[in-house]
N, C-alpha and C positions, 0 to 999 in steps of 0.2 A: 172261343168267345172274344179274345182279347182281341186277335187275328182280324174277326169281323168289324169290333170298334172302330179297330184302325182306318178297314176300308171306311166305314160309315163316315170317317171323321175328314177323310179324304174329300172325300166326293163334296163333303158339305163344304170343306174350305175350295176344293175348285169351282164349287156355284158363287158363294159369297163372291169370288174373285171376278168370276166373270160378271156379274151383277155391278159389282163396283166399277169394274172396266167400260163397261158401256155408259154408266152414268157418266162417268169422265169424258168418254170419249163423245155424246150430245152434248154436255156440258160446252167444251171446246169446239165440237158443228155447231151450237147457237151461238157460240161466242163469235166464229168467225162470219156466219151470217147475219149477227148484227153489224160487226165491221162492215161489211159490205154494203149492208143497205144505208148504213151512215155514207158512206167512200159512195153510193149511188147517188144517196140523194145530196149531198154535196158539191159533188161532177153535178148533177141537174140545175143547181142556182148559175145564176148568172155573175159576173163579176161584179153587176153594179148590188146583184141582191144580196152579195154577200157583207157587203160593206153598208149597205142600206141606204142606199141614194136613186133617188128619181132619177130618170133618163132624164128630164126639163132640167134639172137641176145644175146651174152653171156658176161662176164665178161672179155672173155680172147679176142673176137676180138672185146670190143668196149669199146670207153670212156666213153659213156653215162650210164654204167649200174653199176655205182658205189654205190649207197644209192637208194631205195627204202623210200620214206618218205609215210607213210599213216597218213591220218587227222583225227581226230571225229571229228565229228560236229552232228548237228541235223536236224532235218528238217524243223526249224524256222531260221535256220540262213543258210541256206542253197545258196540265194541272197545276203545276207551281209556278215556276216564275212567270210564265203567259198569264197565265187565270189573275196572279197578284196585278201585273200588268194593266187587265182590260178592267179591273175593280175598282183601281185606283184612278191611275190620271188617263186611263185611256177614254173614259165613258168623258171628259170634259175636250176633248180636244176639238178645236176651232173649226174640224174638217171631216174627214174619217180618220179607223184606222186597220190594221189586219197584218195579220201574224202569216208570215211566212217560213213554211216548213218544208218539208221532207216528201214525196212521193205518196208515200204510205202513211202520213200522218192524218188525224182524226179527230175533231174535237166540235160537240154540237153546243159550247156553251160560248166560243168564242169565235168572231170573224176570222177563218182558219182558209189561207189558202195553200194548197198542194201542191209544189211545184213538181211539174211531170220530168220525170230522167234527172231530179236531184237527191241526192242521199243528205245524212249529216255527219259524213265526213270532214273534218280540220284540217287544214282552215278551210274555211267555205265560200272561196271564190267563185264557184260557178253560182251558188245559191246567192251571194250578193249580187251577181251579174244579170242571173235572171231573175230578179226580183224588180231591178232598177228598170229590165226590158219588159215584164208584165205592165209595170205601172204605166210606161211608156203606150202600150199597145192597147189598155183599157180606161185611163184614166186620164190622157195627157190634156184634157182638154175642160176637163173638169175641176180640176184645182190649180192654184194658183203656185204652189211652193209643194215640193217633193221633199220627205224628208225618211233615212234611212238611219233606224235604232237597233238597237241591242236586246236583248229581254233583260236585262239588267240594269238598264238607265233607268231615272225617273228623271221624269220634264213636268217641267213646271207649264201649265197650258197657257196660265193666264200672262206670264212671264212672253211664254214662247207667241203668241198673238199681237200683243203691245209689240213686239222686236220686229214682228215679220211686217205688220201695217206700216212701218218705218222705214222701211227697204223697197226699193223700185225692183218689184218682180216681172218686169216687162223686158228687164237686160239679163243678162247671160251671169248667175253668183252661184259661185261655187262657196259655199261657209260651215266653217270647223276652226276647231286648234288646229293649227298648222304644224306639220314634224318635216324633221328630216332623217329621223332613225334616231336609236342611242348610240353612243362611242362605240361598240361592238360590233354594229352592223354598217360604220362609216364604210363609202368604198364598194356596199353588197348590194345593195337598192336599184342601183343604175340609174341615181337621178342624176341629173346635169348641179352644177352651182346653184342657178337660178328655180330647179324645180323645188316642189313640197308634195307636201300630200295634206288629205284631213283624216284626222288620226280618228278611228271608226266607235272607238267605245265612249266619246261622250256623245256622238253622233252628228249626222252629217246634213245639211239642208242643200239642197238645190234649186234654182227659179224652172217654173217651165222650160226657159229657154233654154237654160242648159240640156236639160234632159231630153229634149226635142234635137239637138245638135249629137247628144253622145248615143239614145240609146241604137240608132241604126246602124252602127259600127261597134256594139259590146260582142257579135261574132269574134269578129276580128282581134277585138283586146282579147277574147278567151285564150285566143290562138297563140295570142303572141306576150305568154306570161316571166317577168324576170325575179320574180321573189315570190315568197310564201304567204305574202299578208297583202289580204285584201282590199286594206283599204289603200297602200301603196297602188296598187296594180288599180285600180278607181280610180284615185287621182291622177295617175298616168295618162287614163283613159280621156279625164276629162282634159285637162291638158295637154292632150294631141287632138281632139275632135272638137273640143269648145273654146281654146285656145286662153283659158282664164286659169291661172292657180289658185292654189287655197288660201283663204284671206289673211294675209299678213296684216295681224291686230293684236296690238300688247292687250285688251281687253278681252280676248276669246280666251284665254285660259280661265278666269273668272267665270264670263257668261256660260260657256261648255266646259266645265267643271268635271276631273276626275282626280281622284283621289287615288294618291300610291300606296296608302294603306292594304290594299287587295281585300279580301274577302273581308276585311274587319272594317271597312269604309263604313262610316258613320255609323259605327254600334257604341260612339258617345253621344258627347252632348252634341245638340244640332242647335244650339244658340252659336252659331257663330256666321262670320262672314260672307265663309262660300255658300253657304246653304240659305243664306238671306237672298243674296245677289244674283246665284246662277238658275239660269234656265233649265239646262240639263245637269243630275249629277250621276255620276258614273265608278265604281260600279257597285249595282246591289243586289249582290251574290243570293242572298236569303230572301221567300217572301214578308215575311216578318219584319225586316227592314222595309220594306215597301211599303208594307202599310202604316207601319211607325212612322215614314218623311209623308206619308197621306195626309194622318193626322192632324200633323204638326204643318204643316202648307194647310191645313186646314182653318188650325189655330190663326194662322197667319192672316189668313184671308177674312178674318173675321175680324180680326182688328182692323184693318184696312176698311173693310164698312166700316166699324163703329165709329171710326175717323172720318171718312166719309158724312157719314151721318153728325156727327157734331159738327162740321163744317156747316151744311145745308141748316141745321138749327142754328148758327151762329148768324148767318145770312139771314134766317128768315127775322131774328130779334132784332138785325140793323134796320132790315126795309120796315118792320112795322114800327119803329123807334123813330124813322124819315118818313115813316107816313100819320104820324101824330097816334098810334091806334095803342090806347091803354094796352098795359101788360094783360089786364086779367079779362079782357075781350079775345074771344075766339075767335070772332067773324070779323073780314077783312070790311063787308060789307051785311045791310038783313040779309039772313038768306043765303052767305056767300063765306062756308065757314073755313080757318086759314087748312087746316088739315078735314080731310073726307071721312073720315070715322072719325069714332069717339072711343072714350078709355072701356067702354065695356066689349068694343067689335076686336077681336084679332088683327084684323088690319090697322090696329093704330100704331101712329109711326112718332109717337113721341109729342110732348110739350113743352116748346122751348122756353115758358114761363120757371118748369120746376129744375132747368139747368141753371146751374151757378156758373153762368160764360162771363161774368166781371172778378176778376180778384176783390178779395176779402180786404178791407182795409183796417186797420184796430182801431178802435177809437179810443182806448183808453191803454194807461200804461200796462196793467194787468194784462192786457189781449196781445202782449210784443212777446213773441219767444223770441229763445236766444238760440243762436247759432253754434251750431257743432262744426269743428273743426278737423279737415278731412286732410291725412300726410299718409305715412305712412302706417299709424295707427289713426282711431280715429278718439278725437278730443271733447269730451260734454263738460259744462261746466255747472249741472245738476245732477248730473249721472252716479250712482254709488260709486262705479269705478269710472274715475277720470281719465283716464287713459285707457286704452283697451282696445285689442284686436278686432280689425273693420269685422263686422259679423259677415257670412257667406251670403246671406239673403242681400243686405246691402251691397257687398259686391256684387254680385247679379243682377241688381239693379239698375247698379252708374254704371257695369259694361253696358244694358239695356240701354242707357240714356246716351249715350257715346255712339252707339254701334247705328244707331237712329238718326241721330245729328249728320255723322258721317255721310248714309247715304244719303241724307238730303242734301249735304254740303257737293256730294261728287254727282248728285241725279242729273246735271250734264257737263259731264266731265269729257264725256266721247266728242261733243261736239264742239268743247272748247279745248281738246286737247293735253287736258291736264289733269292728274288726277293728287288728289290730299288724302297723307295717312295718316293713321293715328299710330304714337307712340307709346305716352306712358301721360298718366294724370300726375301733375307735379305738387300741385295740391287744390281744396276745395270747400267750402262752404256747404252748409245741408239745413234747415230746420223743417220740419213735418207739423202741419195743425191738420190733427184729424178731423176736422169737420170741411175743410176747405180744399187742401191739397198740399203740395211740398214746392221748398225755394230752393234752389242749386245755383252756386258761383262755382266755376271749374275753370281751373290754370291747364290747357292744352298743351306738350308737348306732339308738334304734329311734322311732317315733312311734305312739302311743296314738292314734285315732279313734272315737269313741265316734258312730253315726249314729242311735240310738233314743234317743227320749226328750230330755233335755239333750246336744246335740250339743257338742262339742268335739273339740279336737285340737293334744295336749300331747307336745313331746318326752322323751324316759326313755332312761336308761341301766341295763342290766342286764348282771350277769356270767353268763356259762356254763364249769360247770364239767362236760367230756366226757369220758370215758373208753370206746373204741373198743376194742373186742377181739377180735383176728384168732380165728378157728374156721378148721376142718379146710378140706383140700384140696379142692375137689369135681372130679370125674373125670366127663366126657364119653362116651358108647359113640356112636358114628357108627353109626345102622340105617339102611339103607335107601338109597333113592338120593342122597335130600336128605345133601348133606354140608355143613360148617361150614367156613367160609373156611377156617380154617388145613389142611384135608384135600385142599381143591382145591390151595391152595400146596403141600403134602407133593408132591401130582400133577403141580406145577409144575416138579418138578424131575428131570422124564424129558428126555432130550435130542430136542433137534430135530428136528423130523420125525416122532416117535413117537408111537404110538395112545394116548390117553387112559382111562382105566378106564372112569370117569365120563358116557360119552357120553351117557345116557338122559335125565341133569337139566334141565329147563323152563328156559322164559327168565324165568319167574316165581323157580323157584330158584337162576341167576344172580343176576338183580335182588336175590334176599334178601343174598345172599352178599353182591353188590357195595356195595350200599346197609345194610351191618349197622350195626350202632350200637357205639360204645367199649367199653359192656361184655361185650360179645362177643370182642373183639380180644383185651381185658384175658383170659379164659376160653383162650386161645388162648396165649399169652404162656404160663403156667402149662403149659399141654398141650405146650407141646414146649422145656421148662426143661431136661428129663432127658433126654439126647440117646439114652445109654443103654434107656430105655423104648420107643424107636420102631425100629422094624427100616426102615431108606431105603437106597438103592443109596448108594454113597459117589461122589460127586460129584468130580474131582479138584482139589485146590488146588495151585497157583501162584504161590511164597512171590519175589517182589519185593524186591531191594535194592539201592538206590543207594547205593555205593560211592565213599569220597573217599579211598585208603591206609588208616590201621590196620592192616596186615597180620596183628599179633597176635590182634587183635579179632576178624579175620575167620576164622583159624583155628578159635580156640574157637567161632563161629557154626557152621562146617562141621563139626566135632565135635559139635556137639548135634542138626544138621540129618541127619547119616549115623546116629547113637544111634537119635533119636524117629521121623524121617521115610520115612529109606529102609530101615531094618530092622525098624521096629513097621509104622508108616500103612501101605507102601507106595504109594499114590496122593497122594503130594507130591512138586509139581517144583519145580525153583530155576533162576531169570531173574537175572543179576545186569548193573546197570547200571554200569560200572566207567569216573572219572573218576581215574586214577592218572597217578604220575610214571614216566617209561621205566624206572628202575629198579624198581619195584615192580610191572609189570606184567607182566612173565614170571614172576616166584614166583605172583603170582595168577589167573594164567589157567594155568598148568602145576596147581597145588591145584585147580581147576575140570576139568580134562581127567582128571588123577588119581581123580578121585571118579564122573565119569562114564562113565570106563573100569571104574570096578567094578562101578556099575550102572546096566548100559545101558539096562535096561527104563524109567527115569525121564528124564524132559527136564531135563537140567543144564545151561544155556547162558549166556552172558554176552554181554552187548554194549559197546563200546568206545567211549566219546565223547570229543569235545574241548574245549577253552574251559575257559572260567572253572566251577565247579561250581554246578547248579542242578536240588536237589532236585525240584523241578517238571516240569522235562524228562527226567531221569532216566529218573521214572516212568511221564509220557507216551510215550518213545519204547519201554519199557517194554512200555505194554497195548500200542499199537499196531504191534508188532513178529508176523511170523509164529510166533513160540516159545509165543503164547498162542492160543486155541481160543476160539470164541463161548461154547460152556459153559462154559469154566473159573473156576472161586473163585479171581478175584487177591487175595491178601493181600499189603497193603505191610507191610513191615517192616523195620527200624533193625537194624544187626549189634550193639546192644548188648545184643538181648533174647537171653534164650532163655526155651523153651517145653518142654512136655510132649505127651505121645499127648492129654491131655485138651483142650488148647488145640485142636488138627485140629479134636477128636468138636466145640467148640462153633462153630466155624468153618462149618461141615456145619450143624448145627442152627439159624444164626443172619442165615446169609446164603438168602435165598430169591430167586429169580428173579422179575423184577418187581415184587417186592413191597417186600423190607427188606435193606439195609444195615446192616452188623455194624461198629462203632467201640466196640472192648473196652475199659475203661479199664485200663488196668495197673499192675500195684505195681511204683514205684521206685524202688531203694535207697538211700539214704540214705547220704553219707561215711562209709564207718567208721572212719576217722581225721579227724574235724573239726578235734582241733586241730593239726595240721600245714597243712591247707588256710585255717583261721582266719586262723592267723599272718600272711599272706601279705595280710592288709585292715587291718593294724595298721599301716602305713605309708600314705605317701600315698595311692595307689591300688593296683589288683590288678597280680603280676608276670607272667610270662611262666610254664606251665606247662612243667614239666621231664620226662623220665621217672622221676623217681623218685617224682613223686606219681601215677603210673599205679595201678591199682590193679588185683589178678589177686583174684576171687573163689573160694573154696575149693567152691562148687558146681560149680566147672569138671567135678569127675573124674565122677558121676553125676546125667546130666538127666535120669533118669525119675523120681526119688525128686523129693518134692514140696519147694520151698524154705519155709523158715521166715517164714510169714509174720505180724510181728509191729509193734505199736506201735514199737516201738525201731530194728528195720529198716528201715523206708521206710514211702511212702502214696501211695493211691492216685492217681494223676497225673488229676483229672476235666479238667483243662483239655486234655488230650493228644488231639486226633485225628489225629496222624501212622498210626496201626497202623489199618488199614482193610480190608475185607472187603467183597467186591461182585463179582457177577457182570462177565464181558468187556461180554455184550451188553445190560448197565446202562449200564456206564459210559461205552461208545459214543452213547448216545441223543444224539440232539440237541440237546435243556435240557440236556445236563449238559457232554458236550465233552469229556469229560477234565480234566488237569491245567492247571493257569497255568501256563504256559511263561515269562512274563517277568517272574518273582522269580528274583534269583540269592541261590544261597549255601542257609542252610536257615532253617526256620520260614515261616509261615505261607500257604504252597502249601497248606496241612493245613485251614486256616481257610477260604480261598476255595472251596475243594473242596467244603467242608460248607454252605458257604452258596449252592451253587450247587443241592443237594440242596433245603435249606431254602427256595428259591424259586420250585423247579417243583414244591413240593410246592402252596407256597402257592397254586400256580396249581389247585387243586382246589377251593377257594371261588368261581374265576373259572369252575371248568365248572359249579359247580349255578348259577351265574347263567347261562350259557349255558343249563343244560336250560330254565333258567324263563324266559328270553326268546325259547326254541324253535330257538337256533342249533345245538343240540346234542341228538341223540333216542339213549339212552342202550341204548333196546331191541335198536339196530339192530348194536351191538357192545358191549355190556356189559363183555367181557374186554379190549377196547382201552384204555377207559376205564379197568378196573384196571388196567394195567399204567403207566399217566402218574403214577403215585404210589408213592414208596419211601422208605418208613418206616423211619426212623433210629434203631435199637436200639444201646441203651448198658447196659453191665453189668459191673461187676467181675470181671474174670480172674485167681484168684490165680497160675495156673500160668503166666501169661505174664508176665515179671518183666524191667526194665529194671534191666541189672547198671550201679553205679557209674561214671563216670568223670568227671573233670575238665572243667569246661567252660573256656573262653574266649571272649568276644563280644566279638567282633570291632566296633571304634569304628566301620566304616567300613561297616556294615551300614545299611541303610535304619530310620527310626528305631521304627516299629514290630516289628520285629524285632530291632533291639538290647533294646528294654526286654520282649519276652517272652523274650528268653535271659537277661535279669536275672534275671528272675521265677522261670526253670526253676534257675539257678544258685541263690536265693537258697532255692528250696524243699530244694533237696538239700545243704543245712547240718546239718539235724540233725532231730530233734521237737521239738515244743514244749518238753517237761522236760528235754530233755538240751542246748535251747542255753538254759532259764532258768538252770537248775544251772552250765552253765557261765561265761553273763554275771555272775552272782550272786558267785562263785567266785575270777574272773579281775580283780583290779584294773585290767591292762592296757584290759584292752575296757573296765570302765565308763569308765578315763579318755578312749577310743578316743570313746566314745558321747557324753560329754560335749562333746570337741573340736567334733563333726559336730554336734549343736543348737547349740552357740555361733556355729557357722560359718553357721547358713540367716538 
């Protein structure tokens, strides 16, 4: 019986086998027959249909047939770096374009030509050679300029158009960086003194004429090869048959741009010079990177309209201002209105009445701000800290302002021969009116080079006096599938599990999204300011308090939390972290039972700890308690604030899943009796706080009415990120952990939190090194990779207000934590004018002030 099994079991595994075999083996005959009938019907297009040009279609009746751009590639990258390729900057080019490959290559998404009897074999001089002699045999008459790429460059089109309509393509121009080999290969090349070459990976342009001259003799250069690199052996080419070298120009290193970085070429910041200036940059290894410089040339060209465009509104205010026609008249004439649409059609292109194109003048003393002084720090003379390190945004800024100046300073430099750098800002002026715009004075260290004619090169110092002024809002409409990050994020915040709107969008429109550029973000920031302008599901928050007594304190909290939360919001819960004394701990868990017996619909819970008290744990034990929900908005918050229904709506608007972290900065109050708490530093040291320096704010009786918020009252706390906002399943993540559990007492658990943010953020310059070293393929989960990055939003909340009270710091505090409860203590003394008035005023204190210099 056993005997028989075996056969039975036999027979069945050689069926199954053979069964599989054959699948396999139609599988691979339909595979190769669809090859073939692609490889047929590809041979069946013509050259001009593969590129998509009219046979009429010539140089003299159309715009489009300016540059002819042809690719190598090969037939391994023929999906990646081609496809990145023809997405990006290929679909804008001033002409055609088409990718040349391999015999056997195959591609129906992209203009793919086959070159017959080539492989892709390294280096690929015959495939360079007969690409230049295709274009020659099918094209030469139809475009005006020949240019020969890489699949790894990106060109700039609109760049590369403006360059070429500047140039007489009627004469014989060979144009590139020019080389002559590195020190290793001096000697190997077999150029003469006088020869060059154009070095092939930023890419090479040709006029007709050249290539009408070279390509009926590229036989002959095949035949007659003296090195291994092809673009040497081209310029040979062209320089024995068109009798023109490669253009000796101190500016082609700039405009054809490549970077010795190698594969990690521009996986940083692309705010900088070469990527402003050049036309081609070279090379870019990854598609990822391709559509990141897309982007951001995208970014670019956008500002360039809206510059554009304020120009044209600025012109159109002079002419109706010389032609007598009221501001708030529309029509130049009856009947004849200055713009074609109106503010309801989509086609409206603006009202030059609601730009502010005059500077702001004060009229009054009050309306003068004062000037911040810009060195190597930077200097306020209202600022809590008077001195203090230029912030990173302000730096990105003035390089912004610089980097601008510049090109306008050298936008013609080629034709005067001379070009101006920038050295270093020696120092500068700044002040900001948010309602109008910003003033800049900047002292330029810069250097003159003069490379035509008498050569020199002299350093200068020049001033720039700028004046920047903010124009209108501009508003967004989301058409279509393609949506803008912040819409996906909007999307971001349906709960777990739930179907996405969005389903339809490309992994090309991922990529855009995930790889956008700053000033996209910036566009975004702006778009969901007004929490009120967006209709979103209301998300529930999770208002977090760690609790040390104040009994008092905590009532007045509960009275503003039942007012704003549970009878306006209603989707806000209260967690409270309760480190109390056994007396104090029945009145405050019976006030918590109390409030949640009134409403039950909301999670009112508390939790009970022991030991010493540590803010830190508090809050850890806190999120990670069953009381909070993977979706829920935890907000920490201090029992000394309260808030308003407006504070929730930015809560909701500010915290997004995955993406950004909400750290509000908040107004708060200032002693309103200084001199009682004064008194008390008039003697040796500070005394013991009593309750009769407690202090009850007269806001207590109505938290919906907004608090007065004024110079005199208090300021804004920028150092404070104890009040925090962030999704459960953020602050879960693994880079982040949660809270430090081992600070006791309070202060600076607030600090290590954010810097825990701040260096998984930084870990997003270690993943574009990953894409470009290839540890990391970004296609393959796009929305993973966003989600490893969460962006720290900081913004003034005046509705959320830290009421008054008395500090004490404690000696026996760790001493980084002693000296920022100084700091917090010594900021809540007064304002500037009301403790100069009072030093000024008070003989005691200057004697007080006197004593303490005497004494250091």
């Amino acid at each position: 019986m056993s005997q028989r099994k075996k056969i039975l079991y036999g027979l069945f595994g050689i069926i199954i086998g053979l069964c599989v075999g054959a699948l396999f083996r139609n599988y691979r005959t339909l595979e190769i027959v669809s090859m073939c009938n692609s490889i047929n019907s590809m041979k069946q297009k013509s050259a001009l249909e593969i590129i998509g040009l009219h046979p009429s279609e010539t140089p003299e009746n159309s715009q489009r047939n300016l540059v002819f751009v042809g690719v190598m590639t090969a037939k391994d990258f023929l999906q990646s770096r081609a496809k990145a390729v023809y997405d990006t900057w290929g679909k804008s080019i001033p002409g055609r374009i088409a990718f040349f490959s391999s015999e056997e290559s195959v591609a129906d998404d992209i203009p793919l030509v086959a070159l017959k009897g080539v492989d892709d074999r390294y280096p690929p001089q015959k495939k360079s050679f007969m690409m230049l002699h295709y274009m020659y045999e099918h094209y030469i008459d139809k475009f005006e300029w020949f240019a020969r790429a890489d699949d790894d460059v990106f060109i700039r089109t609109d760049k590369l158009e403006m360059f070429l309509r500047s140039v007489d393509s009627s004469k014989p121009q060979f144009i590139g960086q020019a080389g002559r080999g590195n020190s290793e290969e001096f000697g190997l090349l077999s150029l003469e003194f006088d020869e060059n070459f154009c070095m092939g990976g930023p890419g090479v342009i040709m006029s007709r004429e050249t290539l009408r001259r070279v390509a009926p003799h590229i036989p002959t250069c095949l035949k007659n090869l003296y090195s291994t690199h092809e673009d040497v052996e081209v310029g040979r080419c062209v320089q024995k048959f068109a009798g023109i070298p490669c253009t000796w120009n101190y500016e082609m290193q700039s405009i054809l741009h490549h970077n010795s970085s190698g594969s990690r070429a521009f996986s940083g910041n692309l705010k900088n010079k070469e990527v402003h200036s050049a036309i081609t940059l070279h090379p870019v290894k990854k598609p990822a990177f391709m559509y990141r410089l897309h982007a951001y040339t995208l970014g670019l060209k956008a500002q360039e309209l809206r510059q554009q465009s304020l120009m044209l509104h600025r012109d159109i205010a002079q002419m109706t201002a010389l032609l007598q026609i009221p501001r708030i008249n529309k029509n130049l004439a009856p009947g004849v209105p200055i713009f074609p649409s109106d503010e309801t059609s989509a086609d409206y292109l603006g009202d030059h009445t609601i730009l502010d194109l005059n500077r702001h003048r004060p009229s009054h003393l009050d309306e003068i701000i004062e000037w911040d002084f810009i060195a190597k720090s930077l200097y306020s003379g209202m600022h809590p800290n008077p001195k203090r390190k230029i912030e990173s945004s302000l730096k990105e800024g003035l390089n912004d302002v610089v980097r601008e100046i510049m090109e306008h300073i050298n936008n013609f430099s080629r034709q005067r021969g001379r070009v101006i750098e920038f050295r270093e800002l020696l120092y500068g002026y700044m002040r900001v009116n948010s309602l109008y715009g910003q003033d800049l004075i900047m002292d330029l260290l810069l250097v003159y080079k003069k490379y035509r004619g008498k050569k020199m090169t002299v350093p200068v110092r020049r001033h720039l006096y700028i004046q920047r002024s903010f124009t209108d809002i501009r508003v967004r409409e989301i058409t279509g599938q393609v949506v803008p990050a912040y819409a996906v994020t909007l999307d971001s915040r349906l709960p777990i599990g739930s179907t996405r709107p969005f389903d339809n969008s490309t992994g090309l429109d991922r990529m855009r999204s995930f790889l956008n550029s700053g000033w996209e973000r910036l566009s975004d920031t702006f778009a969901i300011s007004n929490p009120s302008m967006i209709e979103m599901p209301k998300d529930r928050i999770v208002f977090i308090i760690p609790l040390a007594g104040r009994p008092e304190t905590f009532m007045r909290f509960l009275r503003n939390f039942e007012q704003v939360a549970l009878q306006q919001d209603l989707r806000t819960d209260l967690l409270v972290s309760l480190y109390v004394d056994p007396s104090d701990s029945s009145l405050l868990t019976n006030l918590l039972d109390q409030l949640r017996s009134r409403y039950p619909q909301n999670r009112i819970n508390y939790l009970q700890l022991q030991g010493n008290f540590s803010r830190g744990v508090a809050l850890d034990r806190a999120i990670k308690s069953p009381f909070c929900k993977q979706d829920d908005i935890l907000f920490f918050i201090d029992v000394d604030m309260i808030f308003t229904q407006r504070t929730l709506d930015r809560i909701r608007a500010n915290v997004i899943r995955n993406r950004q972290v909400y750290l509000p900065i908040v107004f708060s109050e200032y002693d309103p009796h200084p001199e009682s708490l004064g008194q008390m530093y008039l003697e040796s040291g500070p005394k013991p706080i009593t309750t009769e320096h407690l202090h009850r704010s007269s806001y207590d009786q109505n938290f919906s009415s907004p608090y007065p918020v004024t110079n005199a009252n208090g300021y804004f706390r920028q150092f404070g990120y104890g009040l925090a906002g962030i999704y459960k399943s953020d602050i879960l993540r693994p880079d982040l952990g949660g809270f430090n559990t081992d600070i006791t007492g309070w202060g600076l658990e607030d600090v290590k939190f954010l810097e825990s943010i701040i260096a998984a953020n930084l870990k997003g310059s270690q993943r574009l090194l990953d894409v470009a070293d290839g540890r990391v393929d970004p296609f393959q989960d796009p929305l993973r990779q966003q989600q490893q990055e969460l962006v720290v939003f900081r913004a003034p909340d005046p509705s959320l207000v830290h009421i008054f009270h008395p500090i004490n710091c404690d000696r026996n505090l760790e001493e980084a934590q002693y000296k920022m409860c100084l700091g917090t203590k010594a900021n809540t003394l007064g304002s500037f004018r009301t403790l100069e008035e009072r030093f000024v005023q008070d003989r005691e204190l200057l004697l007080f002030g006197r004593r303490a210099r005497g004494n250091r």
